[in-house]
N, C-alpha and C positions, 0 to 999 in steps of 0.2 A: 504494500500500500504506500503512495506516495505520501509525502511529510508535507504538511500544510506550509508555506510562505507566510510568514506575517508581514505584513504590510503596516502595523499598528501594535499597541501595547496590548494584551488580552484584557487587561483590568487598567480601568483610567487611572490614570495620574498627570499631574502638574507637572509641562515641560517635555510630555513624550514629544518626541523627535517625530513624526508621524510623518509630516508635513515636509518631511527631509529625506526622509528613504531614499526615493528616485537618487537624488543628487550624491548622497551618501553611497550608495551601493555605485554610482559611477565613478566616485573618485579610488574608490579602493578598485576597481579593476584596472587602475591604473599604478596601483603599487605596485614596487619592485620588487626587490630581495627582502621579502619579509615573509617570517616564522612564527611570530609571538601579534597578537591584538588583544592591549588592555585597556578596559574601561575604567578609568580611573571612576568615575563619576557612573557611575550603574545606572542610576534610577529605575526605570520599570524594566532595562535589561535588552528593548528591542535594538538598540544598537549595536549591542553586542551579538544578538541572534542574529542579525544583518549582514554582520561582519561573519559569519560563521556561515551562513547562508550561499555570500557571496564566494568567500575564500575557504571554504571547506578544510583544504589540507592544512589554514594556520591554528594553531592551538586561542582560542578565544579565552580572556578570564573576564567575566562579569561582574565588578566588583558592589554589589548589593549593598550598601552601609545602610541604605533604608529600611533592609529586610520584604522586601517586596515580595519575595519567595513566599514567607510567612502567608500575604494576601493571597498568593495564586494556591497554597494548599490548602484555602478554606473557600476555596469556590461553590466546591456541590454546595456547602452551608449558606452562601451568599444566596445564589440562585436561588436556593429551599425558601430563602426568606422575601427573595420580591416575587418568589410564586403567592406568598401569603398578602401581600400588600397589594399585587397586581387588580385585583376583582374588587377592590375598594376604590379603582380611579377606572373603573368600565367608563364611567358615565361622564366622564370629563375629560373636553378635549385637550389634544395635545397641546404641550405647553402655555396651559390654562391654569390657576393659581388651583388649588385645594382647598376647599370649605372647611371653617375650624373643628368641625365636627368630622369628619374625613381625616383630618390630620390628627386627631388623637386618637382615632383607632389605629391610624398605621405606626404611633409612637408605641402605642399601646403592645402592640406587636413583635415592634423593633426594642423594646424595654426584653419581654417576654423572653424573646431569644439572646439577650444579653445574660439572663442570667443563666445559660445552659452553655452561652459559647460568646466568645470575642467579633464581633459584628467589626464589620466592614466598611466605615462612615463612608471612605473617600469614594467607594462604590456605592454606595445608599445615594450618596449627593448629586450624581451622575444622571438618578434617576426620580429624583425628588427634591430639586433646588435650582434655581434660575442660573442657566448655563454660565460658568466659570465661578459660583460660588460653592465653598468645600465644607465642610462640617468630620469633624477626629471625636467627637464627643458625642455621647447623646443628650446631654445638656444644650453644644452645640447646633445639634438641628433643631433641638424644640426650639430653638430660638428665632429661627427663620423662618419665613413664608416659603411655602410647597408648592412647587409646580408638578403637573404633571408632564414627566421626562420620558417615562418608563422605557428601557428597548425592549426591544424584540428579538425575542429567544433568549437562551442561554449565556451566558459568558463561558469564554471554553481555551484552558490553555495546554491543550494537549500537544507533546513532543515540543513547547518551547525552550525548555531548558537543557534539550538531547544534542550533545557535546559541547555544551558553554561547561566551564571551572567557574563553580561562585565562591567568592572571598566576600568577606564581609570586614575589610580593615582601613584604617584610615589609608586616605589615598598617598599621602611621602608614604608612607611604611611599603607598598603598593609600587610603586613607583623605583624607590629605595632598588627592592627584588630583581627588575628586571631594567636597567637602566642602562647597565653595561651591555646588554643584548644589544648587539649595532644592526639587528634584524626586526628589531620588536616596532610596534607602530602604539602609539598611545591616543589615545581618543578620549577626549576631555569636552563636558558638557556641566561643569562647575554651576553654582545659584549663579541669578543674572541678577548684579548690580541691579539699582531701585527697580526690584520685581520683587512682590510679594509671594513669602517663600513659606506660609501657615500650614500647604497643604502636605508638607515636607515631613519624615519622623524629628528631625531633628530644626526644632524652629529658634537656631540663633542666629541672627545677621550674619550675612558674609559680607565681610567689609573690603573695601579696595586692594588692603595690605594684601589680604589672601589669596587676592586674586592677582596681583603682582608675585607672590610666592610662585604661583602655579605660571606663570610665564618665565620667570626666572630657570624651573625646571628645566621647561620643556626646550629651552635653546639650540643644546647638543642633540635632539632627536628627531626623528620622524613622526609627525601628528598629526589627528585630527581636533580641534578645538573649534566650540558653538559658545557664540554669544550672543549679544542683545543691542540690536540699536540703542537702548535706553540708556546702556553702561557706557558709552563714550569710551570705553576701553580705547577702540584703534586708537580716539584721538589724542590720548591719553598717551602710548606708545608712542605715535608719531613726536610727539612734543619730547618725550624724554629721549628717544634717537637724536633729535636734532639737538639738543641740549647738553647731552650726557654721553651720546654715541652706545646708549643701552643694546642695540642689536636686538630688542625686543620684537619677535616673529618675523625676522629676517627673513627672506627668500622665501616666504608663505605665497599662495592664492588665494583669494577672498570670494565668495560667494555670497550674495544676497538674495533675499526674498522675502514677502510678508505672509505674515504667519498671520490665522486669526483666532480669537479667547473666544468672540461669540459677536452677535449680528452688527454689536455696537461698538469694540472693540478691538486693534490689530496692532498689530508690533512688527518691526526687521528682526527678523532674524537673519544671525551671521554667519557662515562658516569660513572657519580660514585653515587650508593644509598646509602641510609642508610633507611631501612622501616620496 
């Protein structure tokens, strides 16, 4: 039986790459002598599947710090619980608010299954919260207004993590590992400077500094790195090259395209390689 292509993350999250595939899976057929592709920055992992997908014979590591894994082995339980909530929005169109009486039965539910199993927010909100808002709580969603999202079918992530290596370590320690590899390719998709980063396991700021760390790394290697119009990063770069002679992503390409959150908002996204 052939092995499904993803084209997207199986379970939403904040920042999938989706919108990037195509261009993504073209610049890696353009890689040379390379044996190692690490995802410094994991998040839901499909760029790592992509990169496995595309280059089969390179060893992939998908560095998960988010635990995303976690989310994708409680799917059947995910799905169990918007088959329960599903016949409680028959009668409401799509992406139509939910009456308050609607919305505490489906709390009522979503409470229900918390206390037998760990629920799912950032997938609950996907399918009951006005597109690009998140909820990690179930305090959190009782506190917002419900739309109806709902999809259609199952969520389903079968064979995505058949030959990815998942690590779950900070990215230098990551990094640290395989750096000396003059074959390895690094793929960094770090938080985007002012972008709200709540829907994240880990919700501390990532501030400039760090993000200058992670350019600092990457100088001596071969990479793939995603950023954000928003971050001003290049221009940021640009100014300390000419300033400072920094050599900051030197001899890269840049890619652009806009990305969109939802009907009303859109952002650049960046990619810049070096391979």
């Amino acid at each position: 039986m052939k092995e499904k292509k993803y084209t997207g993350s199986p379970l939403p999250f904040r920042g999938s790459k989706r919108y990037y595939v195509k261009r993504f899976r073209d610049v890696l057929q353009q890689v040379g002598d390379v044996d190692t592709i690490v995802d410094l920055f994991g998040g839901s992992g499909l760029l790592a599947r992509v990169a496995k997908d595309t280059l089969p014979h390179c060893r992939v590591i998908y560095n998960d710090f988010d635990y995303y894994v976690d989310r994708l082995a409680k799917i059947g339980e995910t799905n169990a619980l918007l088959h329960e909530i599903a016949p409680l929005l028959t009668n409401i169109q799509r992406d139509k608010k939910v009456p308050p009486e609607v919305k505490r039965k489906a709390l009522s539910l979503i409470l229900k299954h918390q206390q037998r199993s760990e629920v799912d927010y950032i997938t609950l909100s996907a399918s009951l919260l006005f597109s690009g808002n998140w909820a990690q709580s179930y305090e959190q969603m009782a506190k917002q207004t419900m739309y109806n999202r709902m999809v259609h079918g199952d969520y389903d992530a079968t064979n995505y993590l058949n030959g990815l290596e998942v690590a779950h370590e900070d990215y230098r320690t990551l990094f640290d590992a395989h750096k000396d590899n003059k074959r390895a390719l690094f793929v960094l998709d770090p938080p985007y400077l002012q972008t709200e980063i709540t829907a994240y396991k880990e919700d501390t700021y990532w501030q400039l500094k760090d993000y200058l760390d992670v350019l600092t790394l990457i100088q001596q290697t071969k990479y793939v790195l995603f950023t954000s119009g928003k971050s001003q990063i290049l221009e940021l770069c640009q100014w300390l090259n000419q300033s400072y002679n920094a050599g900051l992503l030197k001899g890269s390409i840049k890619y652009e395209q806009n990305s969109r959150i939802n009907n009303f908002a859109a952002y650049k996204d960046i990619m810049i390689a070096r391979i």
